[in-house]
KOLMAR-377509 format. One record per residue: residue in one letter; x, y, z of N, C-alpha, C, O in turn. Coordinates in Angstrom, 2 decimals. Example, Ala and Ser with C-alpha at 12.3 -4.5 7.8 and 13.67 -1.06 7.14 Angstrom:
A,13.19,-5.69,7.80,12.30,-4.50,7.80,13.20,-3.30,7.80,14.24,-3.32,8.46
S,12.85,-2.25,7.08,13.67,-1.06,7.14,12.90,0.03,7.87,13.41,1.14,8.04
# end
This chain:
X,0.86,-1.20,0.00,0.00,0.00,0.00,0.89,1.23,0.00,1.35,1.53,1.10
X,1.17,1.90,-0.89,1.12,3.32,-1.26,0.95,4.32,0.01,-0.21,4.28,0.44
X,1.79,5.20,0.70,1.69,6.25,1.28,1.98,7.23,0.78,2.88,7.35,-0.04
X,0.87,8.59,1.43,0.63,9.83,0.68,0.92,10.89,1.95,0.51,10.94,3.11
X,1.83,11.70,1.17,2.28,12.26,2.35,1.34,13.41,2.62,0.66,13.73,1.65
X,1.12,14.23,3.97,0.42,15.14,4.23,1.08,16.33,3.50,2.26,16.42,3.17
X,-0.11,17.38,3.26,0.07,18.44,2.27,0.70,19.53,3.53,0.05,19.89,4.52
X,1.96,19.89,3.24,2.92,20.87,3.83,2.16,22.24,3.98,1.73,22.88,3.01
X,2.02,22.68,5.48,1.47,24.06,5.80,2.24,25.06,5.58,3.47,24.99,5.59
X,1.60,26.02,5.37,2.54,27.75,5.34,2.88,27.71,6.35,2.50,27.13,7.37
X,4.69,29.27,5.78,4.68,29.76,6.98,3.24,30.53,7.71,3.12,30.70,8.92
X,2.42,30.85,6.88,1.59,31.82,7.58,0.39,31.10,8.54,-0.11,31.49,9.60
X,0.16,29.93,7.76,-0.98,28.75,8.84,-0.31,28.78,10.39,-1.05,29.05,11.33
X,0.92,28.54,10.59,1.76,28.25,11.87,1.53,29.66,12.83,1.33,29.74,14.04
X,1.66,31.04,11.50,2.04,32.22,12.67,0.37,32.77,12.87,0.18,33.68,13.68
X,-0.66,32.26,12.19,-2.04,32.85,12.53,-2.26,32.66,14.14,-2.54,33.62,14.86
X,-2.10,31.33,14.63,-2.75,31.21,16.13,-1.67,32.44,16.74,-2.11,33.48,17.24
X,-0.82,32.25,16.67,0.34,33.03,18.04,-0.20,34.60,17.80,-0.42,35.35,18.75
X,-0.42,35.06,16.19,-0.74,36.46,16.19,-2.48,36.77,16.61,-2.91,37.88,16.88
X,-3.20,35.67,16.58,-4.45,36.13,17.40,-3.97,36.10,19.02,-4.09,37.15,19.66
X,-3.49,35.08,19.58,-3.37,35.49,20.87,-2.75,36.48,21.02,-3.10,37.00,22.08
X,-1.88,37.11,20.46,-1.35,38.08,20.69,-1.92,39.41,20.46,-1.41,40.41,20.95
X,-3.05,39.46,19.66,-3.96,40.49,19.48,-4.91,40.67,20.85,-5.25,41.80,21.20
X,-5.32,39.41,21.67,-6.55,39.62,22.21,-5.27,39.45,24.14,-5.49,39.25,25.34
X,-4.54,39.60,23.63,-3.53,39.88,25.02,-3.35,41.41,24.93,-3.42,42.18,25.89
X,-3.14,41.69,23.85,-2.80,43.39,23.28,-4.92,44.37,23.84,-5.43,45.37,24.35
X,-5.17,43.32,23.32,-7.10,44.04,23.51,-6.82,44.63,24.89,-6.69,45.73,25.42
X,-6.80,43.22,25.22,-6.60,43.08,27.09,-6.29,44.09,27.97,-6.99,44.78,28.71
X,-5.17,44.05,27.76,-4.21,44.98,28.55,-4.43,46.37,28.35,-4.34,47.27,29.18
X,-4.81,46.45,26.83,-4.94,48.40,27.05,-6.59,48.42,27.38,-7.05,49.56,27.54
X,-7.47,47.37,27.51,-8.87,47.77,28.43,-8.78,48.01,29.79,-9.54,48.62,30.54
X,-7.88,47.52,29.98,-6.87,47.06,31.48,-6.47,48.84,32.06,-6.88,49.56,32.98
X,-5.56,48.98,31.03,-4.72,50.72,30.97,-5.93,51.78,31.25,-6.13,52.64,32.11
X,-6.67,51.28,30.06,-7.84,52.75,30.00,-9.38,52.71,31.06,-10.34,53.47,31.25
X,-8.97,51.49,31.53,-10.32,51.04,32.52,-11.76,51.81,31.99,-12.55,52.69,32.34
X,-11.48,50.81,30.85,-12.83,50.75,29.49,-13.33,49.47,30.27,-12.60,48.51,30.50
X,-14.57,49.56,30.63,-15.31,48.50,30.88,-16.74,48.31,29.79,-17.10,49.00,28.84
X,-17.26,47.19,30.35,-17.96,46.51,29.09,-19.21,47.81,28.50,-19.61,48.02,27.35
X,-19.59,48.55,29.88,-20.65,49.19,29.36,-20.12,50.51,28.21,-20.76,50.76,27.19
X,-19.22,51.04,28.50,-18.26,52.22,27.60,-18.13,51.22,26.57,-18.66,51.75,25.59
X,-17.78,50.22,26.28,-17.67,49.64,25.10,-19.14,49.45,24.17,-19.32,49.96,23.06
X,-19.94,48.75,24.79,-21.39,49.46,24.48,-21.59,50.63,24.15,-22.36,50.90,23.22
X,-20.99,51.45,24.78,-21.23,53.06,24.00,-20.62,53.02,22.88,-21.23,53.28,21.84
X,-19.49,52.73,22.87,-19.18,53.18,21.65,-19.44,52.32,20.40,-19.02,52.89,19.38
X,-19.95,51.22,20.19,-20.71,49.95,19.40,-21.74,50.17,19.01,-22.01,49.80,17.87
X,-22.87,50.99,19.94,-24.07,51.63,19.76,-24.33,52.65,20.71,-24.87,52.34,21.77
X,-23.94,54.09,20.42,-24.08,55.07,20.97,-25.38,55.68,21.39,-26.20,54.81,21.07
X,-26.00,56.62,21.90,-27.10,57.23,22.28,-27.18,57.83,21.13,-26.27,58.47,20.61
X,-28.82,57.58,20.48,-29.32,58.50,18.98,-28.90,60.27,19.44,-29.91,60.84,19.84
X,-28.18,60.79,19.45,-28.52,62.01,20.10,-27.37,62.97,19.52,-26.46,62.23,19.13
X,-27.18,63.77,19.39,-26.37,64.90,18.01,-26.56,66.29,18.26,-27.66,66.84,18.19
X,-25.29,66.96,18.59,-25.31,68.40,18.45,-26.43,69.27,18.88,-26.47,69.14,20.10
X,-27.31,70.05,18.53,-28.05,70.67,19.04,-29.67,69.76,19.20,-30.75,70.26,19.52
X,-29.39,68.39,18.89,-30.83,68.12,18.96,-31.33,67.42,20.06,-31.48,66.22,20.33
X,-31.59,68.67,20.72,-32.32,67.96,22.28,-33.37,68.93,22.31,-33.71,69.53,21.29
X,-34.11,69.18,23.85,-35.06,69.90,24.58,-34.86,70.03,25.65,-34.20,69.23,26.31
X,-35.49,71.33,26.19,-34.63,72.10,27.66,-35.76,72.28,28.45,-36.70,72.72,27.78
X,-36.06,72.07,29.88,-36.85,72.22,30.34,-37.69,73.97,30.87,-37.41,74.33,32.02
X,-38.30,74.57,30.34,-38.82,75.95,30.80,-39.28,75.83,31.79,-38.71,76.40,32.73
X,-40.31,75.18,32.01,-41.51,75.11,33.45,-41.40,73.66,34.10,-41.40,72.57,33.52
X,-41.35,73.84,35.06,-41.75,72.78,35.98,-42.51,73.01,37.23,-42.35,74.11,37.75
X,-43.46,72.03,37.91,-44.13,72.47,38.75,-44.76,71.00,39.24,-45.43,70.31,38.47
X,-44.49,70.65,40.44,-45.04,69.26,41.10,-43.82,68.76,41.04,-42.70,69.24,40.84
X,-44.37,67.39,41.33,-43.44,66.11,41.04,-43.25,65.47,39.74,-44.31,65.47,39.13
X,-42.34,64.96,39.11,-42.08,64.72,37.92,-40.92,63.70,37.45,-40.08,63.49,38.32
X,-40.76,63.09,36.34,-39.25,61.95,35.96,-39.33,61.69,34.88,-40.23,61.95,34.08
X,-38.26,61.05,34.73,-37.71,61.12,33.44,-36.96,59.79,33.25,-36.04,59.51,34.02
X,-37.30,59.03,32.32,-36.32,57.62,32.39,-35.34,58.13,31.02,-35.89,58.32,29.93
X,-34.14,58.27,31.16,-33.28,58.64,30.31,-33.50,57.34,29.20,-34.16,56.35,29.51
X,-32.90,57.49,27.98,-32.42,56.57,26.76,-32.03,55.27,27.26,-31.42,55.73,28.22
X,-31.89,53.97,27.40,-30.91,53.13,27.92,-31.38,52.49,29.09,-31.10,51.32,29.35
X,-32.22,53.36,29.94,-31.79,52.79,31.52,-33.33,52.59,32.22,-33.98,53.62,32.37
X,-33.78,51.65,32.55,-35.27,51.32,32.97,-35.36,51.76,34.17,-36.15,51.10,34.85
X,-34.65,52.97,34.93,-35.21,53.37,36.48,-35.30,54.76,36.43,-34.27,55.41,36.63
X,-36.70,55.54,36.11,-37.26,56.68,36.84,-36.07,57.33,38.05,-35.47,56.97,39.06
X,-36.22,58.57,37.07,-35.33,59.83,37.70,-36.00,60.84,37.93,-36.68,61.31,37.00
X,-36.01,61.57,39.41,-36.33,62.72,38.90,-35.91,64.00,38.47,-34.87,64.59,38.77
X,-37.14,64.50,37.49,-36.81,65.36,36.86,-36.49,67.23,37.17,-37.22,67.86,37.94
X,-35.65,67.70,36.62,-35.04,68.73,37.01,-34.82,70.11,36.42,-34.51,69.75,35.29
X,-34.75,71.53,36.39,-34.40,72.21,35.65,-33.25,72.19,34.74,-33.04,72.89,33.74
X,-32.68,71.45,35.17,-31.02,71.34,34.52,-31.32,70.19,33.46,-30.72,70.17,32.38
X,-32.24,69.28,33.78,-32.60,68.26,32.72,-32.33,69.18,31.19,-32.58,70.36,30.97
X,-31.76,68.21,30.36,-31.88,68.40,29.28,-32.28,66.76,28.03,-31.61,65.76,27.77
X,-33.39,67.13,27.65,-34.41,65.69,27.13,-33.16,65.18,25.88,-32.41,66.02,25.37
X,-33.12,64.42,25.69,-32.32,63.91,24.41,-33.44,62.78,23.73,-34.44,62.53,24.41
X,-33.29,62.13,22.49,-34.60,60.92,21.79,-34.35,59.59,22.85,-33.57,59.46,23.80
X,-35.08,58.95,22.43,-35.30,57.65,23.93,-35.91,58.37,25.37,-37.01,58.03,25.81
X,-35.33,59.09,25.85,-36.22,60.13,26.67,-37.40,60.07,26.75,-38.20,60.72,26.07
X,-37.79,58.95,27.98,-39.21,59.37,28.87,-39.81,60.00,30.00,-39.34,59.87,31.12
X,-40.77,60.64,29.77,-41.12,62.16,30.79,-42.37,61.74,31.33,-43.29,61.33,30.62
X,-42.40,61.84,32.49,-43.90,61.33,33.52,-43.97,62.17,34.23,-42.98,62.48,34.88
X,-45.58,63.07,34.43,-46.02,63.92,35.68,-46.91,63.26,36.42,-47.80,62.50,36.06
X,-46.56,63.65,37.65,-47.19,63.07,39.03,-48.73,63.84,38.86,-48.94,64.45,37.81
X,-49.64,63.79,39.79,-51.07,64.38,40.23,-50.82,65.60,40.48,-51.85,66.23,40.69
X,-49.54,66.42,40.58,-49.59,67.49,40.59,-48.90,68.02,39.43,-49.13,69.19,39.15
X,-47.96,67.24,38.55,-47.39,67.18,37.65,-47.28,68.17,36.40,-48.15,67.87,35.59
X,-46.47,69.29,35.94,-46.42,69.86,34.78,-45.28,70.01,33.96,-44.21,70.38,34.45
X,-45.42,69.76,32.77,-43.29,70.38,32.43,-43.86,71.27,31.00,-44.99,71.07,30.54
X,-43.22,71.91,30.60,-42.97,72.57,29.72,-41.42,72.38,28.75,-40.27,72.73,28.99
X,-42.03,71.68,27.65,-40.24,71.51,27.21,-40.33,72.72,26.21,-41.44,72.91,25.72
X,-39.66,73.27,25.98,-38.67,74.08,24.57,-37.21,73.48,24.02,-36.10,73.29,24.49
X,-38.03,73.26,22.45,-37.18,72.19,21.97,-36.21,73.56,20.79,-36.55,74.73,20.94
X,-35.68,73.41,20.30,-33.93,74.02,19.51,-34.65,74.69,18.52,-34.28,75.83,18.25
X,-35.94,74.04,17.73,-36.52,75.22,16.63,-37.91,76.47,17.87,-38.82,77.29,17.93
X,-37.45,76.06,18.19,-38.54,77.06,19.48,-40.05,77.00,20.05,-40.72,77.48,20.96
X,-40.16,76.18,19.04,-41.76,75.47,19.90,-41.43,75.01,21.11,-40.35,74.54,21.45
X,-42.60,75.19,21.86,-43.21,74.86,22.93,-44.12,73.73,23.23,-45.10,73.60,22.51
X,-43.86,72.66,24.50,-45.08,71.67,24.49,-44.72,71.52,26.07,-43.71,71.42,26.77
X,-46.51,71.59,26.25,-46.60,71.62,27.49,-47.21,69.82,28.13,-48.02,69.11,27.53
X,-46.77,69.60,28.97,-47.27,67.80,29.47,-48.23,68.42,30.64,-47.70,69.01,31.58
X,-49.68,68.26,30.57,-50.06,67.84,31.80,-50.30,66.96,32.77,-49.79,65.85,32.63
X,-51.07,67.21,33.90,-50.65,66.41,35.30,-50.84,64.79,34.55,-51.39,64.60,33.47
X,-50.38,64.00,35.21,-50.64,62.09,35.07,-50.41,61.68,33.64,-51.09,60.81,33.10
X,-49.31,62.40,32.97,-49.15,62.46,31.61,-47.68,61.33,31.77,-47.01,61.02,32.76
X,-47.57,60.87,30.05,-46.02,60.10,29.96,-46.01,60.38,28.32,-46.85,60.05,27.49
X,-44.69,61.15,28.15,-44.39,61.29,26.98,-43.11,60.60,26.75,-42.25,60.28,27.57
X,-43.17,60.37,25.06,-41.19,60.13,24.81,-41.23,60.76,23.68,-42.06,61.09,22.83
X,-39.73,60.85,23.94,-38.94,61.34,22.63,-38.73,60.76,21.60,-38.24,59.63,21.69
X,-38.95,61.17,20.64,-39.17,60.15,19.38,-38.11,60.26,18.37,-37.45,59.32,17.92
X,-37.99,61.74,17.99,-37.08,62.07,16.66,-37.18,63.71,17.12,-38.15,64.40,17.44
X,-35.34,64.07,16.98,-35.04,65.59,16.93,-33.29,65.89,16.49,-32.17,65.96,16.99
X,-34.27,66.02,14.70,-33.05,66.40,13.63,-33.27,67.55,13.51,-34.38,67.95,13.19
X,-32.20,68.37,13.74,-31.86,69.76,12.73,-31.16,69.73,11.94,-30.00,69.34,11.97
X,-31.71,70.11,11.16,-31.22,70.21,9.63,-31.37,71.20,9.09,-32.52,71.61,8.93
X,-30.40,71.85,8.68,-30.68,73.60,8.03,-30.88,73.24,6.42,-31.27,74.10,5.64
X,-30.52,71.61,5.94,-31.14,71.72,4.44,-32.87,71.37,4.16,-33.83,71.75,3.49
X,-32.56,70.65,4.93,-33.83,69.77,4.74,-35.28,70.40,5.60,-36.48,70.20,5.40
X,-34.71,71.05,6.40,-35.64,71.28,8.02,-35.25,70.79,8.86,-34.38,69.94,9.02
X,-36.05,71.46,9.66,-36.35,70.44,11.32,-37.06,69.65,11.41,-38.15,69.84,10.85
X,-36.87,68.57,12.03,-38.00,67.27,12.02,-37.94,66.74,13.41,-37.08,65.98,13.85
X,-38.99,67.25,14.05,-39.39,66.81,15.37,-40.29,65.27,15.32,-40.90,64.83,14.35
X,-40.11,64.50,16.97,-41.49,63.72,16.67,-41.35,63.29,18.47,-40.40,63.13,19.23
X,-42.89,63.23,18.60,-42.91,62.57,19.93,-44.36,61.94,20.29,-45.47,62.27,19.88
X,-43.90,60.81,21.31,-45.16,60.09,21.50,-45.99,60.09,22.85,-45.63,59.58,23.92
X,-47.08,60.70,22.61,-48.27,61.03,23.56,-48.48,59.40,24.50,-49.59,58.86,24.43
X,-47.79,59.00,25.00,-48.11,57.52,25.94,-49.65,57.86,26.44,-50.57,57.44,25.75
X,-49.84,58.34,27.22,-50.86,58.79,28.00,-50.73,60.54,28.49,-49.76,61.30,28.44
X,-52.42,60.81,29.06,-52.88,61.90,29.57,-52.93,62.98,27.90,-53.27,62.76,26.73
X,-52.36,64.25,28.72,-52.97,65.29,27.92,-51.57,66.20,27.66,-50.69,66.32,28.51
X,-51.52,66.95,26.04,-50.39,68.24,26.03,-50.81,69.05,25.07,-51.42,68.94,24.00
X,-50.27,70.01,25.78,-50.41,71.19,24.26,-49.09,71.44,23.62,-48.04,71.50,24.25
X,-49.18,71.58,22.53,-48.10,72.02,21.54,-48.67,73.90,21.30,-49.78,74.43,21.34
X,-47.08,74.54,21.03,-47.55,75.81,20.53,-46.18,76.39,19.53,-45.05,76.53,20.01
X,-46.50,76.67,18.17,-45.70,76.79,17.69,-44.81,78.73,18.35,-45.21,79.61,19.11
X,-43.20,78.52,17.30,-42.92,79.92,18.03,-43.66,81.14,17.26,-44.28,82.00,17.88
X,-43.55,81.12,16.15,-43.78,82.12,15.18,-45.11,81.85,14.50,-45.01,80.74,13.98
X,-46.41,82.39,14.25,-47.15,82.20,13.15,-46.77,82.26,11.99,-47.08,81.33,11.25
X,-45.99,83.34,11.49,-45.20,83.54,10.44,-44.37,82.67,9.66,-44.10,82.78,8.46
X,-43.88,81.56,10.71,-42.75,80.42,10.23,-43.64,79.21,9.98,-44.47,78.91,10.83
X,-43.50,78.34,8.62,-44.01,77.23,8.25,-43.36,76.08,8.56,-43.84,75.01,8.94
X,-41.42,76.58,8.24,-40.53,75.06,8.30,-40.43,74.50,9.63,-40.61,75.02,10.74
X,-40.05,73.10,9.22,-40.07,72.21,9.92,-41.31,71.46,10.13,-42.43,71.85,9.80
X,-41.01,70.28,10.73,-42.04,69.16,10.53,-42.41,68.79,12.20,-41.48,68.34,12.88
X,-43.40,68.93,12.65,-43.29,68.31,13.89,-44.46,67.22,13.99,-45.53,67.55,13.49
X,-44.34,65.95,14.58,-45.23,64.87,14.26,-45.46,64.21,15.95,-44.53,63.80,16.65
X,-46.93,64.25,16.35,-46.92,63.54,17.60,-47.75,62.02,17.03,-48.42,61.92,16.00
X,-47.50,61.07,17.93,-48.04,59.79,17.82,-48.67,59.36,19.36,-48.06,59.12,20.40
X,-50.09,59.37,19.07,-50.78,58.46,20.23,-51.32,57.17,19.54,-51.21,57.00,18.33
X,-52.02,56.10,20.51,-52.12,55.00,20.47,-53.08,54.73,18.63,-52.88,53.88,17.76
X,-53.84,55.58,18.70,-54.61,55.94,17.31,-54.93,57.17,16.43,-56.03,57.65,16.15
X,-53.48,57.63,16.00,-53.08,58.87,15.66,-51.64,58.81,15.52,-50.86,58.24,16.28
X,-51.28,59.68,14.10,-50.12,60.03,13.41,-50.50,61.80,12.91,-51.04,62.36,11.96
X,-49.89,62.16,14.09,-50.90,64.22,13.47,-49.26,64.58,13.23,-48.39,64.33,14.07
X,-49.07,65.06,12.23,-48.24,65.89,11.53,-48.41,67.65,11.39,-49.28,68.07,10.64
X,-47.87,68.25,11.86,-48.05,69.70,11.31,-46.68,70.17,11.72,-45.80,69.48,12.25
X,-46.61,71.82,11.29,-45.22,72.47,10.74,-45.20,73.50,12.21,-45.99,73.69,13.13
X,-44.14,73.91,11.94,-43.66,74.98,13.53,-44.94,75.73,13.84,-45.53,75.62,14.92
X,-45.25,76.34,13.06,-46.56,77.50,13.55,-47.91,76.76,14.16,-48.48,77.35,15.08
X,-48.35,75.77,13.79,-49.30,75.15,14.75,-49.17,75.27,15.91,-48.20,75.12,16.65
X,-50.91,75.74,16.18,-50.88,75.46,17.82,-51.92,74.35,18.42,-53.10,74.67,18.29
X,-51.68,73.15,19.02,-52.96,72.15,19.17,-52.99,72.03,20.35,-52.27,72.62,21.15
X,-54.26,70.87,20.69,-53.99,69.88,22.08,-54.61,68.83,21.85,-55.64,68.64,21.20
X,-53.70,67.88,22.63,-54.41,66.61,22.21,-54.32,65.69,23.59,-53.51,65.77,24.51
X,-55.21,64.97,23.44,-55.37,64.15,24.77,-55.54,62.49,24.13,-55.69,62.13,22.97
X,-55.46,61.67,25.39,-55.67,60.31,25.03,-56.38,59.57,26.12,-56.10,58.42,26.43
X,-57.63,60.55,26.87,-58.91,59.83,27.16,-60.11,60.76,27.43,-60.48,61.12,28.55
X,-60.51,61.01,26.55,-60.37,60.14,25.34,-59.69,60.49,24.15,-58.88,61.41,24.30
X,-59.77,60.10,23.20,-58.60,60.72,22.17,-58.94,61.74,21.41,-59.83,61.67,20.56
X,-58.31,62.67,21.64,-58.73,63.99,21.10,-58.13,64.90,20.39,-57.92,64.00,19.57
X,-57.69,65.73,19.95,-57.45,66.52,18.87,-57.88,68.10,18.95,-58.99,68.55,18.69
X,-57.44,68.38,19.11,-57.80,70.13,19.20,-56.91,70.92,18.41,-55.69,70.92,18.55
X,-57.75,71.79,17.35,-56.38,72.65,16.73,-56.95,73.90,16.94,-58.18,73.95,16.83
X,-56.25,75.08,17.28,-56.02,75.99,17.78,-55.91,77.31,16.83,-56.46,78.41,16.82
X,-54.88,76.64,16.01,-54.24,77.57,15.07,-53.46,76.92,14.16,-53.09,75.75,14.32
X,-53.20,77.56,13.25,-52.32,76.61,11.48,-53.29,75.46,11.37,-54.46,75.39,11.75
X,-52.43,74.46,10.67,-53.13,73.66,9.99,-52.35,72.38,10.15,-51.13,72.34,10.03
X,-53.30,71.05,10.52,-52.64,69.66,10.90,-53.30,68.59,10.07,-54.48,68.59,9.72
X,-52.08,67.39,9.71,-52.88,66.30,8.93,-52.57,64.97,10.20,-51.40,64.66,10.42
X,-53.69,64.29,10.94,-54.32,63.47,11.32,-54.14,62.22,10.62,-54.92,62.19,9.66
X,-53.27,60.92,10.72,-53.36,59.87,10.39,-53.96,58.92,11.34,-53.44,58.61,12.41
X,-55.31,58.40,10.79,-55.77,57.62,11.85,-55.46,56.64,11.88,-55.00,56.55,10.74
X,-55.23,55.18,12.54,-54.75,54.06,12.46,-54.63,53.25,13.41,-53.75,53.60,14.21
X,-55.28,52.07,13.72,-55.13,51.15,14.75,-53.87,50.36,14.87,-53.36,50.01,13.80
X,-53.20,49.95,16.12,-52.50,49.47,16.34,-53.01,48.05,16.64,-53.79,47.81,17.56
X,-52.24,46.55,15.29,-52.41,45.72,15.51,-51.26,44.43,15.37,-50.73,44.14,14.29
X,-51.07,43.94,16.24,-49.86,42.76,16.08,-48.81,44.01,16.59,-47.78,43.42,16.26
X,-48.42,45.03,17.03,-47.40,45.57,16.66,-47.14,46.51,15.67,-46.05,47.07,15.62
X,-48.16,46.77,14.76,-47.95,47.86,13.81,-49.20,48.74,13.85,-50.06,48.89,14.72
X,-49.04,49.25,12.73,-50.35,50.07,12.74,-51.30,49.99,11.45,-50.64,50.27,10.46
X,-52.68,49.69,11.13,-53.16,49.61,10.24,-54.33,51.06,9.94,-55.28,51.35,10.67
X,-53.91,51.78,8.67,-54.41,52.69,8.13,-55.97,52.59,8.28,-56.69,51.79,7.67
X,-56.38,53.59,9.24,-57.97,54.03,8.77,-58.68,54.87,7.42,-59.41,54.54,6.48
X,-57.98,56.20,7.93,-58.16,57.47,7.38,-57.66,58.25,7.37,-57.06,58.31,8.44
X,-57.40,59.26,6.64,-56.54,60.78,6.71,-57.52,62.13,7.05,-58.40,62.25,6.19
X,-57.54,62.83,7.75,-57.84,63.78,7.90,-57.08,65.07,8.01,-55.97,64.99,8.54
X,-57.66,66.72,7.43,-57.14,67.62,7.75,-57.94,67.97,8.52,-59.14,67.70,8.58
X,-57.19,68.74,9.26,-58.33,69.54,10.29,-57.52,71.08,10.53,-56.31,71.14,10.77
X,-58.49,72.42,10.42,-57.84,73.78,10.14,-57.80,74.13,11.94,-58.12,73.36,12.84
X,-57.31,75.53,12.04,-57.75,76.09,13.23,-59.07,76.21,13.64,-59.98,76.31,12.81
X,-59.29,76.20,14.90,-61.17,75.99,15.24,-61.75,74.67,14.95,-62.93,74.58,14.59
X,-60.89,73.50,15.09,-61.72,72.15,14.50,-61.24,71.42,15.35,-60.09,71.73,15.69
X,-61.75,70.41,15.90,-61.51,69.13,16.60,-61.84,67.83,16.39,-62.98,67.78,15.92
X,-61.25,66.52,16.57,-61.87,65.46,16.37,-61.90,64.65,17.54,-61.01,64.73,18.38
X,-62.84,63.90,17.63,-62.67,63.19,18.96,-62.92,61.47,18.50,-63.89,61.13,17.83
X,-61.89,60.50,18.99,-61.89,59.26,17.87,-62.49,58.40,19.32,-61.70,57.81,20.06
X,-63.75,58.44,19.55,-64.69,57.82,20.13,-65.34,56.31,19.09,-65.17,56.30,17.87
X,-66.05,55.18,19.78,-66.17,54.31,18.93,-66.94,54.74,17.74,-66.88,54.08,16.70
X,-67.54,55.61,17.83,-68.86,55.65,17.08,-67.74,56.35,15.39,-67.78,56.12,14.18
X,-67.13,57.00,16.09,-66.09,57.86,14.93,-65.51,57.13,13.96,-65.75,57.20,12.76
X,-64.44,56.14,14.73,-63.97,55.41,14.48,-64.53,54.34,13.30,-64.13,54.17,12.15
X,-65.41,53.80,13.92,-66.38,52.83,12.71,-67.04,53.36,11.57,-67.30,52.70,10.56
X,-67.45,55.21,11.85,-67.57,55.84,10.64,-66.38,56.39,9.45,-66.49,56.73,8.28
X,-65.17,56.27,10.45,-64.06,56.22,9.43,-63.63,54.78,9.02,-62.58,54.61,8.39
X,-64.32,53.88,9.33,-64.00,52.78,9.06,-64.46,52.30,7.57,-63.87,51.57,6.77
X,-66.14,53.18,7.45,-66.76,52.38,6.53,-66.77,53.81,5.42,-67.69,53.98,4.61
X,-65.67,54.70,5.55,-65.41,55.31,4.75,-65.63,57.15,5.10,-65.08,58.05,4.46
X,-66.49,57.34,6.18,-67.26,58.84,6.02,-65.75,59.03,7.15,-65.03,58.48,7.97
X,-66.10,60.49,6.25,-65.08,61.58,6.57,-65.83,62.70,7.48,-65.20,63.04,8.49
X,-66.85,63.21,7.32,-67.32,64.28,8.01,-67.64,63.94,9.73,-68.67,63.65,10.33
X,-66.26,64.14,10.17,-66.69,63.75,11.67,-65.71,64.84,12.58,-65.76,64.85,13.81
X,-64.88,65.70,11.82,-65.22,66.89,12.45,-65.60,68.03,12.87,-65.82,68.92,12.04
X,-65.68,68.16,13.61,-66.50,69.13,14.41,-65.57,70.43,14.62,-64.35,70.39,14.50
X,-66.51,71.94,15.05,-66.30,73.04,15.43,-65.26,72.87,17.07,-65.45,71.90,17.81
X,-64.29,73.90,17.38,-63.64,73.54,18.24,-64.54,73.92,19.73,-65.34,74.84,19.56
X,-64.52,73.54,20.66,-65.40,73.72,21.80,-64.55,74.99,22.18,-63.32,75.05,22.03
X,-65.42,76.13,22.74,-65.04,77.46,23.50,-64.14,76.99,24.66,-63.68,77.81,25.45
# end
């Protein structure tokens, strides 16, 4: 019987193992030096969404109040010095109020037993500003800075609702029941149930200054089976 000799390795097959250990001895030691631990390494792998001027500053406060930062599941409370960044969740107590002022200069106010988050806050001097935040529960008003100013995009999301409008709007909206109030400028209303996890399209609505909608069952099933005329004059 015939012997076949084994096929001769590189130099480089031999020096691969010694130069990985020697890489992850090298890792080692300077995590060691810089006392980088695992969570800083996390930062820098996947950082906090958060960039240059795009945050929100607290104006008013009044009661008790918190804030669960980006990242971290334990209620803080909240402070004048707070400054909101996206991931950012905001809760008022029974006495509860905040007032944020966000970088294009609108105003939104949280009332008492309210929970908001931060959703999206790009500035962009080409494109616009593009705000977004989500109404969890209770009640807020938005108020734009300028009537005069159109740019920018600001978009709130409650459980059945996608309302879009531009800096100069002024609204309020609540979520018991779900409501809609516009004030001033002009807002587009995406209605839509949340199912499995997403959201499935009802209806679109505009609604001007002086108009309200209120997405009660009865509404709801009439935007279901197509009718649009369901809003109403704004209440005094």
């Amino acid at each position: 019987m015939s012997s076949h000799p084994y096929p001769k390795k590189s130099l480089a097959s031999y020096l691969l193992p010694f130069v990985l250990i020697i890489l992850l001895i090298g890792t080692g030691w300077y995590i060691i030096q810089n006392q980088i631990n695992l969570l800083d390494i996390k930062r820098i792998i996947q950082p906090p969404p958060v960039a240059k001027d795009e945050k929100a500053q607290i104006a008013y406060l009044e009661g008790e109040n918190e804030v669960k930062p980006w990242g971290k599941e334990v209620w803080e409370p909240l402070t004048k010095e707070s400054v909101l960044q996206v991931g950012d969740t905001l809760k008022t107590g029974p006495t509860g109020l905040i007032v944020l002022r966000f970088f294009e200069e609108s105003e939104l106010r949280l009332d008492k037993k309210s929970e908001l988050k931060m959703i999206r806050l790009d500035k962009n001097e080409v494109s616009g500003d593009h705000l977004a935040v989500e109404l969890i529960s209770g009640q807020l008003w938005r108020r734009g800075k300028d009537s005069n100013t159109t740019e920018a995009d600001f978009i709130i999301t409650t459980q059945q609702q996608i309302v879009q409008m531009n800096k100069a709007a002024v609204i309020n909206m609540s979520t018991s029941p779900e409501a809609l109030q516009v004030i001033g400028g002009k807002v587009t209303s995406n209605i839509a149930e949340k199912m499995n996890g997403s959201r499935k399209p009802i209806s679109q609505l505009i609604l001007n200054g002086g108009e309200q909608l209120v997405l009660d069952t009865l509404v709801i099933d009439q935007l279901k089976s197509g009718e649009k005329n369901v809003i109403t004059p704004l209440d005094q």
